[in-house]
C-alpha positions in Angstrom: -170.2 238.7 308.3 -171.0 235.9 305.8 -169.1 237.5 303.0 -166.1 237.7 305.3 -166.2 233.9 306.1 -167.4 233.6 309.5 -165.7 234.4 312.6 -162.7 233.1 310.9 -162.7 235.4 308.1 -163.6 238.3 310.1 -161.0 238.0 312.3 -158.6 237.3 309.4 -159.9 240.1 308.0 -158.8 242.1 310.9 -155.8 240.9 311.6 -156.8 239.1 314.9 -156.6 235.7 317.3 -160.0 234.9 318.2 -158.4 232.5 320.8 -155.6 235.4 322.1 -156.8 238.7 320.6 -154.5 241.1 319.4 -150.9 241.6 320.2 -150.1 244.7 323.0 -147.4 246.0 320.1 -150.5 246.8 317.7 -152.8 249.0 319.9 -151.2 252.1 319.1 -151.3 251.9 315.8 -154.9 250.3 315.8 -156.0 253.7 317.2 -154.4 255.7 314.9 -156.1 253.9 312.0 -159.5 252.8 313.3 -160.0 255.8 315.7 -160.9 256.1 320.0 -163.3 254.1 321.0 -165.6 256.6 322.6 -167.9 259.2 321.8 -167.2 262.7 321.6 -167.5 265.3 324.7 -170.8 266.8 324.6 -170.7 270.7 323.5 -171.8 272.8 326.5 -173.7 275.9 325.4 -171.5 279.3 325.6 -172.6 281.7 328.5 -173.7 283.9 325.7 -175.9 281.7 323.4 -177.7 281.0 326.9 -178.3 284.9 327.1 -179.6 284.8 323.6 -181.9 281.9 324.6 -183.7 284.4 327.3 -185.0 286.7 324.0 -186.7 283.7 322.4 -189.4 284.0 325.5 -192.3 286.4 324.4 -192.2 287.8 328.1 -188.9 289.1 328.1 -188.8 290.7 324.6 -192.1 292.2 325.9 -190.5 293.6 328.9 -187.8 295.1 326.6 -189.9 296.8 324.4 -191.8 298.1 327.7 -188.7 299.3 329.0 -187.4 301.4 325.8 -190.9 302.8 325.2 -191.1 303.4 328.9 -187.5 305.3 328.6 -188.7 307.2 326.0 -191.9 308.5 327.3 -190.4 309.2 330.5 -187.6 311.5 328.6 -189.9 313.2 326.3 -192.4 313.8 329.3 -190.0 314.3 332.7 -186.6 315.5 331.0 -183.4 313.1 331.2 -182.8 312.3 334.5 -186.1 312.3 336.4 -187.4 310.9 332.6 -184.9 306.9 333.5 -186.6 305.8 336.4 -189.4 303.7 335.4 -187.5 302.4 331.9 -184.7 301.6 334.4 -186.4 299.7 336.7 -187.8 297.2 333.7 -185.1 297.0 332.2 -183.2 296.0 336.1 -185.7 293.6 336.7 -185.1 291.9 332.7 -181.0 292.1 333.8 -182.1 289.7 337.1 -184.4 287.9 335.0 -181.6 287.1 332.0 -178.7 286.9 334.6 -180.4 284.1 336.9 -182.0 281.7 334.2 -178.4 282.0 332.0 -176.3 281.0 335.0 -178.9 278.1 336.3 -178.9 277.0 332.5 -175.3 277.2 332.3 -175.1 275.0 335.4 -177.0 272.8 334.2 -175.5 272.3 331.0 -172.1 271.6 332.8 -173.7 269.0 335.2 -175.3 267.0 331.9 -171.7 267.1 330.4 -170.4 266.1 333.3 -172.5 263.6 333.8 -172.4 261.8 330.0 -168.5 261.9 330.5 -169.0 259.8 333.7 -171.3 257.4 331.8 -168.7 256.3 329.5 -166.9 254.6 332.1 -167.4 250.7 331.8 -164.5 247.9 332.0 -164.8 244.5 330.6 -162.5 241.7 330.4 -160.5 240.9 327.2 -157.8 239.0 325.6 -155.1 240.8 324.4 -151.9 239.5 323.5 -152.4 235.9 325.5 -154.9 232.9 325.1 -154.8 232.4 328.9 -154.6 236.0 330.7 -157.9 238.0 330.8 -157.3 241.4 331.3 -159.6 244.1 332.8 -159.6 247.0 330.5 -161.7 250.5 330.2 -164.0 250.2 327.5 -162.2 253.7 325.8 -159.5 251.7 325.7 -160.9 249.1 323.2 -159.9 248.6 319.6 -161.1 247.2 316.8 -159.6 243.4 316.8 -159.7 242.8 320.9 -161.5 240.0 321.7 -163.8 240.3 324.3 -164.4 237.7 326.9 -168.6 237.5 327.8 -169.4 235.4 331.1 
């Protein structure tokens, strides 16, 4: 700020009153230059990278590997249909297992999102366009060059 010149060079700088702010004509076009004034949406996990989280526990890769050597043993040893039931019932049990920590993940991960959206929610008083009118506005709704009234 003290290559700019201050305050005065700053706001010079950026094209702004520090006594009235901005004018209400230039907001549009400040965001189209400069950008929103918020951060972006956070990325929710797919249903399917959450299923693909499941194999990175020991215990259920060990249950899958227990239920194809399980389905093999009991084909080789029983025939094919009397041969399923035990690999079946393993690999049932990993299907609950998968199906129940995916969706509570899932949940969850909407619920955080959800709940960072809600946090960018703030208003603060500003100048914009007018030395004497304070304005209430959402902070999203900021742009580079309003001046900001602090109590």
């Amino acid at each position: 700020m003290l290559d700019a010149g201050g305050y005065a060079g700053l706001a010079e700088l950026i094209k702004t009153d520090l006594s009235s702010g901005i004018s209400v004509d230039s907001v549009e076009e400040r965001k189209g230059v400069f950008g929103k004034n918020s951060f972006p949406p956070l990325k929710v996990k797919t249903l399917g990278t959450l299923i693909m989280e499941n194999f990175k526990d020991t215990i259920n890769i060990i249950l899958l590997v227990a239920a194809i050597v399980s389905l093999a043993i009991g084909i080789l040893k029983n025939g094919f249909p009397d041969g399923l039931i035990n690999g079946a019932s393993i690999l049932v049990a990993l299907g609950i297992i998968i199906v129940v920590s995916s969706g509570n993940n899932y949940i969850s991960e909407l619920r955080l999102a959800k709940i960072v959206a809600g946090s960018n929610i703030q208003e603060v008083a500003c100048l914009r366009g007018s030395a004497t009118e304070v304005i209430t506005l959402d902070t999203r709704e900021l742009v580079v060059g309003d001046v900001i009234k602090f109590k």
